[in-house]
C-alpha positions in Angstrom: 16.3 0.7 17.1 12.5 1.4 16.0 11.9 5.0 15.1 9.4 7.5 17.0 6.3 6.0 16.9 6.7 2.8 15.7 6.7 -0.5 18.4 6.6 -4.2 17.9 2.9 -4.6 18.5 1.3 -5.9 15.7 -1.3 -4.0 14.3 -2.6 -6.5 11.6 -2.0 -9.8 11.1 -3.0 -11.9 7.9 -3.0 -15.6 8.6 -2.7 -17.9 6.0 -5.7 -16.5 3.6 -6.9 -18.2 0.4 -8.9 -15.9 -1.8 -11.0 -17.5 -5.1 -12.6 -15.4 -7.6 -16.2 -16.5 -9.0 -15.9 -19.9 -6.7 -13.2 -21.4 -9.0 -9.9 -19.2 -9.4 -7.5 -19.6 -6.6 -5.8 -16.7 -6.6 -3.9 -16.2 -2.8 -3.1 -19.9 -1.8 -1.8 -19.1 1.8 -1.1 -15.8 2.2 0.4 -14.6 5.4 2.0 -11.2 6.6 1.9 -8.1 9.6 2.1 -5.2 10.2 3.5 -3.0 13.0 2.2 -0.4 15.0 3.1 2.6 13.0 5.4 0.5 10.2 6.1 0.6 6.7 5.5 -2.6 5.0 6.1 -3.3 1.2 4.1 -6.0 -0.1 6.0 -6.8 -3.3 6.5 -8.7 -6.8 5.1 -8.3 -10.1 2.0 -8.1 -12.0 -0.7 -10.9 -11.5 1.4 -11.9 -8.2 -1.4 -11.5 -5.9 -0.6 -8.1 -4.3 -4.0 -5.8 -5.0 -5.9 -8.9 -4.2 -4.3 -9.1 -0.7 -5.1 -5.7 0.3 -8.8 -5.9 -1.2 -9.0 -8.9 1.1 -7.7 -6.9 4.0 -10.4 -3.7 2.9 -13.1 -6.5 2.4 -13.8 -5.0 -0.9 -13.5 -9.0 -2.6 -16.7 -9.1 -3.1 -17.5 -6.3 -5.5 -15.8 -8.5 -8.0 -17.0 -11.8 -7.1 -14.2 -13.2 -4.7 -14.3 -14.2 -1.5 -11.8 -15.4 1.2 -12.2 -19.0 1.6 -9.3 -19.8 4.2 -7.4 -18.4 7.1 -8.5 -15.0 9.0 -7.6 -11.0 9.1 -7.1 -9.4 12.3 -6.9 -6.1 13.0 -5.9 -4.9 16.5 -6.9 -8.1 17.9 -10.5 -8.4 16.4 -11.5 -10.4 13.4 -12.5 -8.1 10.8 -12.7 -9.9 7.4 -16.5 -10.3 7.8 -16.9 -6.7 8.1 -18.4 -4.7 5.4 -15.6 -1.6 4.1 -17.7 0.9 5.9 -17.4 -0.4 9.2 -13.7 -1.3 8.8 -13.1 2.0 7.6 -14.8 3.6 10.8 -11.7 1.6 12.3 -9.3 3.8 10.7 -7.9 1.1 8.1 -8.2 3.2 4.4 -7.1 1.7 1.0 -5.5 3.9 -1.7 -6.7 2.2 -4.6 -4.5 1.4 -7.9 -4.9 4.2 -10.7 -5.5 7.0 -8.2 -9.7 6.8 -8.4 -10.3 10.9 -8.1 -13.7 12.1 -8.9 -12.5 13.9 -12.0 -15.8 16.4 -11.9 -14.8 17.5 -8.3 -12.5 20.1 -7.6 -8.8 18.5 -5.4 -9.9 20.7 -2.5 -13.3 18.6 -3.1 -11.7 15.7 -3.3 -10.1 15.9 0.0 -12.8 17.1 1.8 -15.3 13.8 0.4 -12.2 12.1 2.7 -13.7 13.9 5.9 -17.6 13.2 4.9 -18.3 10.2 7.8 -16.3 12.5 10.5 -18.6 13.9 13.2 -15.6 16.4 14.8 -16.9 19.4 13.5 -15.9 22.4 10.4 -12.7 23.5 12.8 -10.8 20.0 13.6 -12.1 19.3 9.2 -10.2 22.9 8.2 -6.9 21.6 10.4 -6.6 18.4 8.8 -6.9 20.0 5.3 -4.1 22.4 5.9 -2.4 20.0 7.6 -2.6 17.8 4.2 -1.6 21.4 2.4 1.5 21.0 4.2 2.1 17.6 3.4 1.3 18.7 -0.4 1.5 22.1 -1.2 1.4 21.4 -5.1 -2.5 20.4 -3.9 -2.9 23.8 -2.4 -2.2 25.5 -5.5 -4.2 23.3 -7.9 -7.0 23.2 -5.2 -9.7 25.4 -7.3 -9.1 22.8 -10.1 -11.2 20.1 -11.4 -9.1 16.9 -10.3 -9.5 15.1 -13.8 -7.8 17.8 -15.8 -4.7 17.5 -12.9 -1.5 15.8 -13.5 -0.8 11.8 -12.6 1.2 13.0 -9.6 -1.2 15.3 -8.1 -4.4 12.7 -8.7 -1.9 11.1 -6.7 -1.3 13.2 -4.1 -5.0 13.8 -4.2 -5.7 10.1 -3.3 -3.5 9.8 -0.8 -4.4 13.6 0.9 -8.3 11.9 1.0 -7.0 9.4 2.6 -5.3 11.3 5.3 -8.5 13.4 5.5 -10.1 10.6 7.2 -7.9 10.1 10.3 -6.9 7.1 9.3 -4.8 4.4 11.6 -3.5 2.5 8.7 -3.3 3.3 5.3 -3.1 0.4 2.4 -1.6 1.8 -0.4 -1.7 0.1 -3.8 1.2 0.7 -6.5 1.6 4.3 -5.9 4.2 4.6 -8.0 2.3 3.4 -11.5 2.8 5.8 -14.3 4.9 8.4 -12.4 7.8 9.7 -13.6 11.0 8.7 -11.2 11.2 11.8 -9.4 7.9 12.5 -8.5 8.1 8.5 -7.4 10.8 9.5 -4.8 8.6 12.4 -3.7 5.8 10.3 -2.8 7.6 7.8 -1.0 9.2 11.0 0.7 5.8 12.1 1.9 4.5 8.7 2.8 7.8 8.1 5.0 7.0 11.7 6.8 3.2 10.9 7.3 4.4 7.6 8.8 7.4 9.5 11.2 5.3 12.7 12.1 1.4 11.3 12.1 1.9 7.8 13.4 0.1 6.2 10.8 1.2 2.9 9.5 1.1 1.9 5.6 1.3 -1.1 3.9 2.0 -0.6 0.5 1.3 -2.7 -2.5 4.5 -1.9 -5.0 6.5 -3.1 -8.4 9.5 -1.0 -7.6 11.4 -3.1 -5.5 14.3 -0.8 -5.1 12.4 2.2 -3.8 10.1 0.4 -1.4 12.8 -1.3 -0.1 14.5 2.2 0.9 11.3 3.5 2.4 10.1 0.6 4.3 10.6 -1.3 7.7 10.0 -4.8 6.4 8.6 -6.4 3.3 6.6 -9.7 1.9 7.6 -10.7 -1.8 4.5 -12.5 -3.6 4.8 -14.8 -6.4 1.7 -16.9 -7.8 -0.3 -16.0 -4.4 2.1 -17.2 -2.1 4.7 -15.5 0.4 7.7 -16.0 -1.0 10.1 -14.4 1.3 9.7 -12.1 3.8 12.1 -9.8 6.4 13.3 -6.8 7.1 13.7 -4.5 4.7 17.1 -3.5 5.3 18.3 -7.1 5.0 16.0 -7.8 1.9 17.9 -5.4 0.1 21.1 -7.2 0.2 19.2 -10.6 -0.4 21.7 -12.0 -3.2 18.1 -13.7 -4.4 16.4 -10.5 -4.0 19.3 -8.4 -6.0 19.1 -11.4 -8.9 15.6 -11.9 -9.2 14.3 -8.4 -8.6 16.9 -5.9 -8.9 18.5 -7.4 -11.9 21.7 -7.1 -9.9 24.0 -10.0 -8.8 27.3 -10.5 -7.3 28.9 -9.8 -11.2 27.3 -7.0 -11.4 23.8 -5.7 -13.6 22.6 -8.1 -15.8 20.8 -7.8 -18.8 16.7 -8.7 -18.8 17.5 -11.8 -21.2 19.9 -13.0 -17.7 17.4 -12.4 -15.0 14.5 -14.1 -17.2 16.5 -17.1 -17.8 17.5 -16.6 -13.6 13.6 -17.1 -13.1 13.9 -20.8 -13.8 16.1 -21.5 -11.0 14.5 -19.5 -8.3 15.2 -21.4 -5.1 11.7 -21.3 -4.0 10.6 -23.2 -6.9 13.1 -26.4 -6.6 
């Protein structure tokens, strides 16, 4: 059964992309994936796998650092849009979240969020609803809101990111590695908000994560990356008890936890790889 808000209708579709850096490093070699209408998708695996390079493809922001998709398209609600510049795609409601948080550290968090809001043309009144709306999604923010976002915790440059985000009306949001350098529970508390965003606003993520475990939990399917390719892909429910999944990224099999000597020696036999 799909929760409130979210359908079968396929919101944005990946098909088979290849992605080289300065014309010579293939880093995606085929990359394919979706994502519902008002879903949670994790995009997962682990550093250098290919995951913050798949959602710069999808934001068209490649080229700021010399790469380029070579291969395959990006559609987003039926129209091709990897030959869009980030401003126009934006204006389409798809927002990335980038890795390390990216606040403007001189700017106040109630500045912050409202630099989120800058290309709307809705007026002060539907602006001030949205930012206590985001208030109420994150009402640490609201308290910290008179202070300069660089002197602010790692979860609340956090929260800050993602509250810009939101301030923007956004469709879809791509999230990368919100989790990095957060302490456990404030992990579960942004995956908390994210999944009430997602159930109460409509708006669809696909997040970019390390934490297998957690963004298994929160999301509707998920895509595992190794090396720049798709690796495996399903629901997320049924990911979760993937024996291959449990061994290779939990560090949990059948007999139990295994130590990280077991699950590196484990790497060499990964099916996928045979």
């Amino acid at each position: 059964m799909l929760d409130a808000g979210r359908t079968d209708e396929t919101l944005l579709e990946v098909n088979n992309i290849e992605v080289i850096y300065n014309h010579v490093i293939l880093v995606l070699k085929g990359v394919s994936l979706s994502v519902k209408q008002g879903g949670i998708t994790a995009l997962l695996g682990g550093n250098g796998a290919g995951k913050t390079t798949t959602l710069k493809a999808i934001s068209n922001l490649l080229h700021s650092e010399r790469g380029e998709v070579t291969k395959g398209s990006i559609i987003y609600k039926g129209e091709r849009v990897q030959d869009l510049d980030p401003a126009a795609l934006v204006k389409r409601g798809v927002i990335q979240v980038m890795e390390g948080r990216h606040c403007f550290g001189h700017l106040t968090v109630e500045e912050n969020l409202l630099t989120g809001a800058y290309t709307r043309k809705d007026g002060k009144g539907a602006i001030q609803d949205d930012l206590d709306l985001v208030y109420s999604y994150f009402p640490r923010l609201k308290e910290r809101r008179k202070s300069q976002a660089g002197y602010t915790s790692g979860g609340e440059q956090q929260m800050t990111a993602i509250g810009r985000a939101l301030m923007s009306r956004p469709q879809t949001i791509l999230l990368d590695e919100p989790s990095m350098g957060l302490a456990p529970q404030l992990v579960e508390q942004i995956f908390e908000i994210v999944k009430s965003v997602n159930e109460n606003e409509g708006v669809s993520f696909l997040l970019a994560e390390q934490n297998t475990n957690v963004a298994l939990r929160y999301a509707h399917e998920g895509y595992i990356l190794e090396n720049g390719r798709v690796v495996m892909d399903g629901p997320a429910a049924e990911l979760r008890e993937n024996p291959d999944v449990k061994e290779f990224y939990l560090g949990v099999s059948d007999d139990g936890r295994k130590s990280f000597r077991d699950v590196r020696s484990y790497r060499r036999r990964k099916r996928w790889l045979a």
